[in-house]
C-alpha positions as CSV (number, residue, x, y, z in Angstrom):
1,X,-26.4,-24.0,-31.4
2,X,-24.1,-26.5,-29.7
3,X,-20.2,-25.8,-29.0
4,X,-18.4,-29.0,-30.5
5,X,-15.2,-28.6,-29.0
6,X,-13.0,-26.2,-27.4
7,X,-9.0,-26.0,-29.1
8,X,-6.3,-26.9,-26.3
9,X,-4.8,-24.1,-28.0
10,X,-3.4,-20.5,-26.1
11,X,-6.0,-18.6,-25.3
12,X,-5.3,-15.3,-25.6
13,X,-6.1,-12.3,-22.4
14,X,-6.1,-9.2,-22.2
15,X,-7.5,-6.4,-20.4
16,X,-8.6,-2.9,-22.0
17,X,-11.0,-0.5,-21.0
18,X,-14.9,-0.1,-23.1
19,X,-17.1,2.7,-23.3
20,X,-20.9,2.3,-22.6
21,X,-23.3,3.4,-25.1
22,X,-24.4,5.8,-22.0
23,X,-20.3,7.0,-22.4
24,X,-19.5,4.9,-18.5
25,X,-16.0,3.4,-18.8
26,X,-15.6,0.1,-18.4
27,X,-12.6,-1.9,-17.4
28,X,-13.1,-5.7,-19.1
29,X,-10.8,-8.5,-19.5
30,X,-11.1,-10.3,-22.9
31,X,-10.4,-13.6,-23.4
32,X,-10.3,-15.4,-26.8
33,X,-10.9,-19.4,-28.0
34,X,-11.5,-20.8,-31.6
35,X,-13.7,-23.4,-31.4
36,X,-15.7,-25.4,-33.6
37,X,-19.6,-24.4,-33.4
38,X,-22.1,-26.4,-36.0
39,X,-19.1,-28.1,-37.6
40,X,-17.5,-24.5,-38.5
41,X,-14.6,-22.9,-37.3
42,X,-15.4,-19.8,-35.2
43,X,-14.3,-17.3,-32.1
44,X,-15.7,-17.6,-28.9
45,X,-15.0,-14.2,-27.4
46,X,-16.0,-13.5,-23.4
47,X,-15.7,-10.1,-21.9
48,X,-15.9,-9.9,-18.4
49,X,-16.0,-6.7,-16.3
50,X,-13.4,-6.3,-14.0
51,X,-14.0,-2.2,-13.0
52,X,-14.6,-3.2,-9.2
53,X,-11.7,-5.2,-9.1
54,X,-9.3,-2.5,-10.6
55,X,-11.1,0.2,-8.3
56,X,-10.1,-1.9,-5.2
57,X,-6.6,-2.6,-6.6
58,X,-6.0,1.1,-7.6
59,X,-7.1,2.2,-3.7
60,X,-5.4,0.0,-2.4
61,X,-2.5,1.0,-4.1
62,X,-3.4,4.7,-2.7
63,X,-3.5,3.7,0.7
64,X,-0.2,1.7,0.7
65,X,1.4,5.1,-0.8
66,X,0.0,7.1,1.8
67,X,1.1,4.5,4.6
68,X,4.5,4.7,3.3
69,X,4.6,8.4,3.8
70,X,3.1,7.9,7.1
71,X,5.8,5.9,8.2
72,X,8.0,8.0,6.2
73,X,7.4,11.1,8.2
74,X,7.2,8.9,11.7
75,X,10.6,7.6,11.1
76,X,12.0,11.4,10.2
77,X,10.1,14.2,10.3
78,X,9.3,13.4,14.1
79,X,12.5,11.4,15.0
80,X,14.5,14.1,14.6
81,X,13.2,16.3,17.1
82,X,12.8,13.5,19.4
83,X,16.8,12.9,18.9
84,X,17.4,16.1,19.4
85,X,15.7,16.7,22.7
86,X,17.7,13.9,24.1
87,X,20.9,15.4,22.6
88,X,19.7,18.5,24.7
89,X,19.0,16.5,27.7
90,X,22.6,14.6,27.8
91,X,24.1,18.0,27.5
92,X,21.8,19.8,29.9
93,X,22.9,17.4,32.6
94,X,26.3,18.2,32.1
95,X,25.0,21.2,33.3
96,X,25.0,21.9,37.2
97,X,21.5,20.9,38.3
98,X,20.1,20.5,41.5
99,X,18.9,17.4,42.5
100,X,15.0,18.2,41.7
101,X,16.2,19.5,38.5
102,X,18.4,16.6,37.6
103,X,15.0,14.0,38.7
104,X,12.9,16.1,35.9
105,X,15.3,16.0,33.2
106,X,15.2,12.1,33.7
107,X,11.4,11.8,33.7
108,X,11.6,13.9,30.8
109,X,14.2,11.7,29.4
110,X,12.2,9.0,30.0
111,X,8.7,9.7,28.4
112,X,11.1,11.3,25.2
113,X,12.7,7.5,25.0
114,X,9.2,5.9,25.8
115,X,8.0,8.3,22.7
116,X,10.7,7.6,20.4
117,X,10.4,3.7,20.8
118,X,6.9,4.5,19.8
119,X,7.1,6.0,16.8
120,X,9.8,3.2,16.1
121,X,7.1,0.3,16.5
122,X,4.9,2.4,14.5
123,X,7.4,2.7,11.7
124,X,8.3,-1.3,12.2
125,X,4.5,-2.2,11.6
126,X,4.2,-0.3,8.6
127,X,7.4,-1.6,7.1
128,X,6.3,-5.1,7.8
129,X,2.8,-4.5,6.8
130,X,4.1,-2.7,3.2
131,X,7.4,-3.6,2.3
132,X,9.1,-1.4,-0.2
């Protein structure tokens, strides 16, 4: 049993899934090469399984989507109230306030800003991390 030579030729790959004789799926990759083995022609044919790999690829995958939606909701489902409250805050000091009230609303101003630019690094990370 001796392998001559290998062709130079295309070697064809592919990927499929196999069933076990206990019935566990299998992801493989197949790859295919003539070759010339005791002076005949034949197929060499080399399965490989690659389940972990796909596993890890396909949970990845997951966790991208659900970092998208993450950011998603960062960048609108909590923006919106936070542009809102400072919407309400410009108008409110419009408003005649004392001078105690008028200090509050800015703190409060303040921490909504500080909050906002938060969520806007937060969204800015995730965008850089998983671009669409």
């Amino acid at each position: 049993m001796r392998v001559a030579r290998v062709s130079p030729e295309f070697t064809p790959v592919y990927t499929t899934m196999h069933v076990c004789k206990d019935g566990t799926p299998l992801h493989v990759e197949v790859r295919r090469r003539d070759i010339l083995f005791n002076g005949k022609k034949a197929r060499l044919i080399i399965t490989t399984d690659i389940t972990e790999q796909v596993n890890y690829t396909h949970a990845i995958k997951l966790q991208n989507k659900k970092l998208h939606q993450i950011a998603y909701e960062h960048s609108h489902v909590v923006r919106v109230p936070l542009a809102n409250i400072i919407g309400l805050t410009m108008l409110i000091k419009q408003t005649g306030l004392t001078a105690e009230q008028a200090e509050l609303l800015d703190y409060m101003g303040l921490s909504v800003q500080q909050l906002d630019e938060a969520v806007g690094r937060i969204v800015q990370h995730v965008e850089t991390v998983l671009p669409e």
